[in-house]
DOBAZA-114718 format. One line per field, with one value per residue (C-alpha): residue number from 1; z, x, y. Coordinates in pm, 1 decimal, always signed. Layout:
// residues N
i: [NUM|...] $
w: [Z|...] $
u: [X|...] $
v: [Y|...] $
// end
This chain:
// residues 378
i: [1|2|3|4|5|6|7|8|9|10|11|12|13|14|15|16|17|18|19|20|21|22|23|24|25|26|27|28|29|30|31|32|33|34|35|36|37|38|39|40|41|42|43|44|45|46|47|48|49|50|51|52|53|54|55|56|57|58|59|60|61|62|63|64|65|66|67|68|69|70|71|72|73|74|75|76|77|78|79|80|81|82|83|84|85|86|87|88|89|90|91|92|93|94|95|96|97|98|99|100|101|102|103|104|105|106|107|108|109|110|111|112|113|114|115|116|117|118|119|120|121|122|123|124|125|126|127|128|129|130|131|132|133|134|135|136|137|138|139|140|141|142|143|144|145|146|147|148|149|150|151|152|153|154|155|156|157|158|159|160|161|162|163|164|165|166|167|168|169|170|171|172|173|174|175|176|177|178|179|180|181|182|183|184|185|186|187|188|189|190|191|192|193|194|195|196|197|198|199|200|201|202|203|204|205|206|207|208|209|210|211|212|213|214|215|216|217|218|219|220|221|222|223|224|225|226|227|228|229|230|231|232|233|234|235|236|237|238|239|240|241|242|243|244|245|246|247|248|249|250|251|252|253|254|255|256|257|258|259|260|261|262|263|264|265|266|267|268|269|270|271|272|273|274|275|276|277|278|279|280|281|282|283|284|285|286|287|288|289|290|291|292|293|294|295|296|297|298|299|300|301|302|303|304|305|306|307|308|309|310|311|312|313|314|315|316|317|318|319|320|321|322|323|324|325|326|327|328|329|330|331|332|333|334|335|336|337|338|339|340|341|342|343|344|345|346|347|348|349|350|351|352|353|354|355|356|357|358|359|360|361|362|363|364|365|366|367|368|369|370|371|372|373|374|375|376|377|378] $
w: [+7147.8|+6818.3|+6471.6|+6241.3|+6048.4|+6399.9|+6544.3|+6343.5|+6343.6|+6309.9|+6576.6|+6469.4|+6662.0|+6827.4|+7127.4|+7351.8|+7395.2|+7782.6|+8060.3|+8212.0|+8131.7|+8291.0|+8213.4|+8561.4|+8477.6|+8230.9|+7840.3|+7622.3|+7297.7|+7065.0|+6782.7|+6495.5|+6400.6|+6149.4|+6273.7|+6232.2|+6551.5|+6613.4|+6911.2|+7181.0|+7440.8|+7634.7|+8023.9|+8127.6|+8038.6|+7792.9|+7767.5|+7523.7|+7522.0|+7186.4|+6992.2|+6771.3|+6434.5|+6589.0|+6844.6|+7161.1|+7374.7|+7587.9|+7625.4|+7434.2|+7510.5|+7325.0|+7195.9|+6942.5|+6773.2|+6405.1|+6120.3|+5888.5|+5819.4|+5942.2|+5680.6|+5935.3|+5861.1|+6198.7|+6405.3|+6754.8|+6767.4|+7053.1|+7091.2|+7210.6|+6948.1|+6767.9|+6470.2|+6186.9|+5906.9|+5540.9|+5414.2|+5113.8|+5179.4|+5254.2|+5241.6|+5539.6|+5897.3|+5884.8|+6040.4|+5943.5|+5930.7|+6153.9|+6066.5|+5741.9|+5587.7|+5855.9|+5810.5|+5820.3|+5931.4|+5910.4|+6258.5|+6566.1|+6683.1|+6584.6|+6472.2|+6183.0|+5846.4|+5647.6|+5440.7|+5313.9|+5388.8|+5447.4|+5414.0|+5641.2|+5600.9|+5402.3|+5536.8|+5643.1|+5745.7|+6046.2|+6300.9|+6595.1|+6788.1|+7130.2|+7347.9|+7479.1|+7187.3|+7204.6|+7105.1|+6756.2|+6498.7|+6215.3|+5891.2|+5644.9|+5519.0|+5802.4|+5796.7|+6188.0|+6297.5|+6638.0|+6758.6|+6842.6|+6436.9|+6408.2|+6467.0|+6264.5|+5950.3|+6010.9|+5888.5|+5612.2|+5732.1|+6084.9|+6010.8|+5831.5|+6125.3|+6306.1|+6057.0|+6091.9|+6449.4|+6404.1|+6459.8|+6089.3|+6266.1|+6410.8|+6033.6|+6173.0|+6277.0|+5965.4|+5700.8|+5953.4|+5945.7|+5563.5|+5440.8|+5609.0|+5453.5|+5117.8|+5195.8|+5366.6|+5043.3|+4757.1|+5020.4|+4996.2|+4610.2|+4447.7|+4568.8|+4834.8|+4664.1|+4524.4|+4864.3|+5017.2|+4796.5|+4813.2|+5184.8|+5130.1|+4907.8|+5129.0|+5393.6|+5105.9|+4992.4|+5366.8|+5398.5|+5113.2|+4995.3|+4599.8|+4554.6|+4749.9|+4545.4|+4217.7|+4339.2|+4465.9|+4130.4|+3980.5|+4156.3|+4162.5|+3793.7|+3845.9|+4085.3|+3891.6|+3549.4|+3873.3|+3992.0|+3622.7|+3393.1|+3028.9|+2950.5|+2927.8|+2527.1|+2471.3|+2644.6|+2449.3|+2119.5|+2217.2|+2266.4|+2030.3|+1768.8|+2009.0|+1838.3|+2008.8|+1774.1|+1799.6|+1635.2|+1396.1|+1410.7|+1197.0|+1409.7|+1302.4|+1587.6|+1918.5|+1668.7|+1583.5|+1370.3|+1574.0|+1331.9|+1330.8|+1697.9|+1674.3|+1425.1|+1568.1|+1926.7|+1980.1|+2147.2|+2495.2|+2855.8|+2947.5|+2848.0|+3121.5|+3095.8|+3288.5|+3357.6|+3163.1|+3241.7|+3134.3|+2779.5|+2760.2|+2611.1|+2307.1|+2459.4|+2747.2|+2638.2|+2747.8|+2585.3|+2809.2|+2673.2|+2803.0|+2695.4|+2642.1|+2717.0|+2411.5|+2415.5|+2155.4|+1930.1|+1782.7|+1508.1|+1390.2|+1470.2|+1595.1|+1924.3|+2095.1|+2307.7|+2688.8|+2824.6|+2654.5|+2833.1|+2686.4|+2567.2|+2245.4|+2049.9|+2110.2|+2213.9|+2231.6|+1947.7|+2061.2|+1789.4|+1524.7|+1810.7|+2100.0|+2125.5|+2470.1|+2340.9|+2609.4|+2627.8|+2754.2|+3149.3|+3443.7|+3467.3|+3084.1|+3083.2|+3348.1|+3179.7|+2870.7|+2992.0|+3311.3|+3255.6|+3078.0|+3372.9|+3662.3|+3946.6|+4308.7|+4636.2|+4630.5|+4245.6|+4235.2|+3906.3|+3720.0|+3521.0|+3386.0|+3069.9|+2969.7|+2618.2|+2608.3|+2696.1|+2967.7|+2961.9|+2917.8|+3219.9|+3149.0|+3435.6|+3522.0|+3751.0|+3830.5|+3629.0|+3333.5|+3121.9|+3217.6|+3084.7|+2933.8|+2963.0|+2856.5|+3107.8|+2921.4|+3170.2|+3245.1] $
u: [+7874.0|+7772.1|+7883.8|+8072.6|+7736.4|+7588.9|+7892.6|+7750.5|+7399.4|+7174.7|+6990.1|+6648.2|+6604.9|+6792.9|+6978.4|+7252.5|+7580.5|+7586.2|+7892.2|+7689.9|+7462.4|+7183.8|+7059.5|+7155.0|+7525.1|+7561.9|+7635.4|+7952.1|+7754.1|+7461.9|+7368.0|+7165.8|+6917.7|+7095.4|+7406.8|+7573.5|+7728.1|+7978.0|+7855.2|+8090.6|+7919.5|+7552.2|+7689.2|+7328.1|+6940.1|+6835.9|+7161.8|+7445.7|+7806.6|+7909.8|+8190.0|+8106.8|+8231.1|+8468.2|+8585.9|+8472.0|+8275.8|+7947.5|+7625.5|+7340.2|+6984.1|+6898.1|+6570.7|+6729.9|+6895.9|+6779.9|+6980.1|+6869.6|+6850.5|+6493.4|+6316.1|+6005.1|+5905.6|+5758.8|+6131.0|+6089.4|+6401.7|+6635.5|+6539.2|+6900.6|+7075.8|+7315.3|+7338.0|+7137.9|+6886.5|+6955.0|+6859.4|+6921.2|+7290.4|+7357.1|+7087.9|+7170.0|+7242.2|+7503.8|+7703.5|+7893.0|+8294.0|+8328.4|+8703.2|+8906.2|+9160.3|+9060.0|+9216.1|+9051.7|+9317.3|+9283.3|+9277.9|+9108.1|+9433.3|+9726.3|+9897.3|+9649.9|+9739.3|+9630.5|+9299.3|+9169.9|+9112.1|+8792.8|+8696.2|+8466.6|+8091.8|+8108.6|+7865.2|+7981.8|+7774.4|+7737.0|+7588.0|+7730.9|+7859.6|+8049.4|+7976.6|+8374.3|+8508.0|+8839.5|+8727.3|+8675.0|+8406.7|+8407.4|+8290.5|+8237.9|+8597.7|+8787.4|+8814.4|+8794.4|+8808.2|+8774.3|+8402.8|+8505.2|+8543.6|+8169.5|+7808.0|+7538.7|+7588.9|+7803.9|+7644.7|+7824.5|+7659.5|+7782.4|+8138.3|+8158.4|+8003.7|+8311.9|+8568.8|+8464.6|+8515.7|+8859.8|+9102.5|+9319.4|+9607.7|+9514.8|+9624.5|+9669.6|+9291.3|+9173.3|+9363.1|+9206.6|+8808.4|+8884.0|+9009.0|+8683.2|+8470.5|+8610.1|+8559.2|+8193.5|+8135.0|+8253.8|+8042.9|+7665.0|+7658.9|+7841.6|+7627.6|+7878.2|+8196.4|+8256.3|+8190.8|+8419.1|+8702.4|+8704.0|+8775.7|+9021.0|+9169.7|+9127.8|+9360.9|+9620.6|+9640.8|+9714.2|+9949.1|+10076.0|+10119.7|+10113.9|+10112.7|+9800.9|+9683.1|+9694.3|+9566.4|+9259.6|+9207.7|+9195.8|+8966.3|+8713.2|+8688.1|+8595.2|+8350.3|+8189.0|+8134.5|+8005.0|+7770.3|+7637.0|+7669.6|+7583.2|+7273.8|+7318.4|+7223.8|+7482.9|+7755.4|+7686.0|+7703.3|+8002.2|+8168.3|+7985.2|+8264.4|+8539.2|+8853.8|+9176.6|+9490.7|+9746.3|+10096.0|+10126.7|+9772.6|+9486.0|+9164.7|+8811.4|+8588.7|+8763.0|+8809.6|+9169.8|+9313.2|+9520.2|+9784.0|+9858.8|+9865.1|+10117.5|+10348.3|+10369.7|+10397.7|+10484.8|+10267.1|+10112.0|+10270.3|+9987.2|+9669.0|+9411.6|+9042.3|+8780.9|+8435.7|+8181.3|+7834.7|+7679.0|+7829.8|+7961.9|+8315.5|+8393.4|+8528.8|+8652.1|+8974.6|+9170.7|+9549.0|+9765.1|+10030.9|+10242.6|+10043.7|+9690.9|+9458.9|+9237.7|+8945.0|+8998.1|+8837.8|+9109.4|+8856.7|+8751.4|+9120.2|+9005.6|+9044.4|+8834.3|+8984.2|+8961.4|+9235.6|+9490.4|+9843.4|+9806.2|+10182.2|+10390.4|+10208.0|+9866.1|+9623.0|+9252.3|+9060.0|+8745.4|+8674.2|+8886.4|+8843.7|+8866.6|+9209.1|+9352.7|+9701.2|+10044.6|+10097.2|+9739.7|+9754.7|+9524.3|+9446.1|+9367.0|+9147.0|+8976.4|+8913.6|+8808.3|+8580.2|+8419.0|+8062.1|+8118.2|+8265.9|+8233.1|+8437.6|+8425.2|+8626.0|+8720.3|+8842.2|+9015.3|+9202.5|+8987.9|+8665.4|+8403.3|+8240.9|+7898.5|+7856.0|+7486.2|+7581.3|+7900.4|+8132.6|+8500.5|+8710.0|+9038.6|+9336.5|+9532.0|+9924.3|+10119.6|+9889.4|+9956.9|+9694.4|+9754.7|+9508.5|+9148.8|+8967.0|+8601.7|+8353.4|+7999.5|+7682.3|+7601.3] $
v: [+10692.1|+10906.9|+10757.4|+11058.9|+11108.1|+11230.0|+11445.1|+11773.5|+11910.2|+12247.7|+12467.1|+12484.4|+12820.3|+13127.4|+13019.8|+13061.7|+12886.4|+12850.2|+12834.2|+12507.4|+12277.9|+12496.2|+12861.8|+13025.5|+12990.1|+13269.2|+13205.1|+13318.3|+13375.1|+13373.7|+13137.1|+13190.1|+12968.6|+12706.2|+12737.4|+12388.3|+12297.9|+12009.9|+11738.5|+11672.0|+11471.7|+11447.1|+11512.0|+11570.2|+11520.0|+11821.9|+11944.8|+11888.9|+11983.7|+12150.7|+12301.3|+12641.8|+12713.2|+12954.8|+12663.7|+12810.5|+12506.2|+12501.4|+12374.6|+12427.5|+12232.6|+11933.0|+12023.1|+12315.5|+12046.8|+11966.3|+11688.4|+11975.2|+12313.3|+12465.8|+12639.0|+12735.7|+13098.8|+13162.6|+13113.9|+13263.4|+13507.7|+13581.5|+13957.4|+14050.7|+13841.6|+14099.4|+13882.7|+14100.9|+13907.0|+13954.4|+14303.8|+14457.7|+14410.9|+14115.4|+13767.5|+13568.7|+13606.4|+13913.2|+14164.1|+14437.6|+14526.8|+14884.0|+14906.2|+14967.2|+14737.4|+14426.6|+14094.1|+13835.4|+13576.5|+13115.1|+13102.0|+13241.1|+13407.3|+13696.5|+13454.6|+13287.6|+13323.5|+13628.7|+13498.1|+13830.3|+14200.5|+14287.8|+14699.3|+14914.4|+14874.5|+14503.3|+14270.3|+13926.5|+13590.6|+13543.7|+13220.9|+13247.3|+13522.7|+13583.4|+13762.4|+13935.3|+14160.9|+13996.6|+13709.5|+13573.7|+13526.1|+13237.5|+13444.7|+13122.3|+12979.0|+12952.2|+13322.7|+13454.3|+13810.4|+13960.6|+13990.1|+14393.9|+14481.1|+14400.6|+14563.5|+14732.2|+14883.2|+15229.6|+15532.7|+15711.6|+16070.0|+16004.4|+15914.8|+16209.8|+16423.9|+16271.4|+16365.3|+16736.8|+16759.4|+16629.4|+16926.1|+16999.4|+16930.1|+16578.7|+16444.8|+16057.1|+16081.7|+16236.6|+16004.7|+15688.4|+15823.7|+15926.3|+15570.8|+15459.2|+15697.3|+15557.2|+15235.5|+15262.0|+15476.8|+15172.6|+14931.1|+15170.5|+15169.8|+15473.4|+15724.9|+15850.3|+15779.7|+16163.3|+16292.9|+16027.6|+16128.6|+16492.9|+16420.3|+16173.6|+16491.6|+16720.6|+16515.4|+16468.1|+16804.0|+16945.8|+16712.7|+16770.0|+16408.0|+16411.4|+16012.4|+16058.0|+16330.0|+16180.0|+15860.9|+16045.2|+16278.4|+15933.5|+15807.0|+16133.8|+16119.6|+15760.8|+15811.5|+16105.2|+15770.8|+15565.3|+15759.3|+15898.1|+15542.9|+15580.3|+15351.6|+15001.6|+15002.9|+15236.0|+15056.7|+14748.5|+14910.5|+15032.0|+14739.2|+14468.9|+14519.4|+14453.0|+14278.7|+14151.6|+14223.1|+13951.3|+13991.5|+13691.8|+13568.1|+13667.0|+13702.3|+13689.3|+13866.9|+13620.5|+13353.1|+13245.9|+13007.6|+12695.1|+12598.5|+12959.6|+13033.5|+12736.0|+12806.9|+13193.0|+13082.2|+12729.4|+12465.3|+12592.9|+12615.0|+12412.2|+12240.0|+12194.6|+12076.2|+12272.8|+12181.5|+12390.9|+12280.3|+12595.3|+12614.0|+12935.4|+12813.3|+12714.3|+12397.2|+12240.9|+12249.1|+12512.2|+12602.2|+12865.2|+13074.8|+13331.2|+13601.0|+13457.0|+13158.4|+12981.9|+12778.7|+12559.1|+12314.9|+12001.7|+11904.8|+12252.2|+12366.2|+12699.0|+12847.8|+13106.0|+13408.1|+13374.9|+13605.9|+13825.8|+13984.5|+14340.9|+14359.8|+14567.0|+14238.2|+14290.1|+14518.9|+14553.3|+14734.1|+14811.2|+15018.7|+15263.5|+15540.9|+15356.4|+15134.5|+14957.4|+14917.9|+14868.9|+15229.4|+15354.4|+15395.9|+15365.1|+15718.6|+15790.6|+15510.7|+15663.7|+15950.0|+15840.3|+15515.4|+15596.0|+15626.7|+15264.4|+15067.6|+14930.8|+14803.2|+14740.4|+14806.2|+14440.3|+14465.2|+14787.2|+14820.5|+14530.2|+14705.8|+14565.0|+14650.2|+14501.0|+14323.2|+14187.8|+13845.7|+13897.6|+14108.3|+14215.9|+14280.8|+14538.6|+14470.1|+14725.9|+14662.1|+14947.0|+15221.7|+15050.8|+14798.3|+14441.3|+14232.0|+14169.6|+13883.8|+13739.7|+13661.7|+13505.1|+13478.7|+13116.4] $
// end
């Protein structure tokens, strides 16, 4: 009988996850080496019965097994494994998602809980893989999706070989193989995402959808500051003078005084302390309010910025020209700031502008500014 410290161990090589405990038998799925495997029983000499991260069961053979991970360079590899090494994508053992808007759901069923939605050409880890394409794939965190979402990385130029052989009239097919393209674009750097786009706007146009239309006109002007960034010199002098304006509360650079935060706003909806190992806050101690979060200091009695709820109170001066106030929308920041962002596919509406030292990340909800908050490199 194993003790709990012995129920879980690695595979110190490529292997198989077989029906039996033999290699005649057949196998349901391949295993990377590392992949952590949970011990069930040992129902035969050289063989032992096992449980996968994505809960299928078999039988793998005793000698793969390792207490720890195998950092041995010269791994013999499983020649028809599917699972992909890291690349310049992705580090570890990987695959990629084929399909747009996936979910990725708590369980390996229809039923699991929605965990996250994954978009077409984003790499995912990957240790063990089966081998029917109904069946389902553990992607780290309890996150499963169905082994038939997954393969090699999907080539942009193909897709969009594919969306020119689809008939104008087919506009279901188009709109699907355009929200890939978008996708696989925002997932290969932002190289592609202009071309991407002016698909996406060609489907909208014929169909005449103008929420789609405007949305995409957006998002080509973004593309276009993506794809031709101003240096990274200039973008920090543009935004080392940046200045939060707070009604009621004098503020020197992201300093504020306590006493006057208090009297102006009343003591905090909550005071929380958060581990900061690398230093990067003012303090541990962190005050929330309604409309902004402080890092403060009780013995200096100063607070430092963290977040602020861009509201008819505040605003964000970043200098005399350049001023994020509650009116200013999605699309106008767009057109004045895109060559100094940047943003992702999985943080669409949060962008990101470099200060030396961190940066400053601008929230939009609804086209209109939301937030900004202060992110300092650890």
């Amino acid at each position: 009988m194993m003790n709990q410290g012995q129920n879980h161990k690695y595979l110190n090589a490529d292997t198989r996850l077989y029906n039996e405990a033999n290699t005649s038998d057949g196998f349901k799925g391949y295993f990377k080496v590392n992949a952590r495997i949970e011990i069930i029983s040992a129902p035969a000499p050289d063989w032992i019965f096992v449980k996968a991260d994505n809960d299928t069961k078999g039988y793998v053979q005793s000698k793969y097994l390792s207490d720890k991970y195998n950092s041995n360079q010269n791994i013999i590899e499983d020649s028809d494994n599917p699972i992909l090494n890291g690349d310049g994508y992705y580090g570890g053992h990987h695959l990629f998602v084929i399909v747009a808007s996936l979910r990725a759901r708590g369980e390996p069923n229809l039923s699991g809980e929605i965990r996250t939605i994954l978009t077409m050409g984003e790499p995912v880890p990957v240790k063990y893989i089966p081998i029917e394409k109904d069946e389902w794939v553990n992607i780290s965190n309890s996150r499963y999706i169905q082994r038939k979402y997954l393969n090699e990385r999907p080539s942009y130029d193909t897709l969009a070989l594919t969306y020119a052989r689809i008939e104008k009239s087919n506009t279901d097919e188009r709109l699907k193989i355009a929200e890939r393209l978008v996708e696989l674009a925002w997932n290969s750097g932002y190289a592609y995402l202009k071309s991407a786009y002016l698909i996406l706007l060609d489907v909208a146009t014929y169909t005449n959808n103008t929420a789609l239309i405007k949305s995409t006109q957006m998002y080509l002007t973004l593309a276009d500051g993506l794809e031709h960034p101003l240096p990274h010199e200039t973008v920090t002098e543009f935004i080392e003078n940046a200045i939060f304006k707070i009604k009621g509360v004098q503020i020197n650079k992201l300093m504020v005084d306590l006493n006057t935060v208090i009297n102006t706003y009343g003591q905090p909806l909550k005071i929380e302390k958060i581990s900061d190992e690398c230093g990067v806050y003012y303090s541990e101690t962190f005050y929330h309010y309604k409309n902004m979060t402080l890092s403060v200091n009780l013995e200096e009695n100063l607070g430092e910025i963290v977040d602020i709820i861009i509201d008819k109170n505040s605003a964000f001066i970043i200098n005399e020209n350049a001023i994020l106030d509650h009116g200013i929308t999605e699309t106008e920041f767009i057109k004045l700031y895109s060559k100094y962002i940047k943003t992702g596919i999985q943080n669409l509406h949060t962008y990101a502008i470099s200060n030396g030292y961190g940066e400053y990340s601008v929230v939009f909800k609804n086209g209109k500014i939301y937030s900004v908050a202060i992110f300092n490199l650890c």
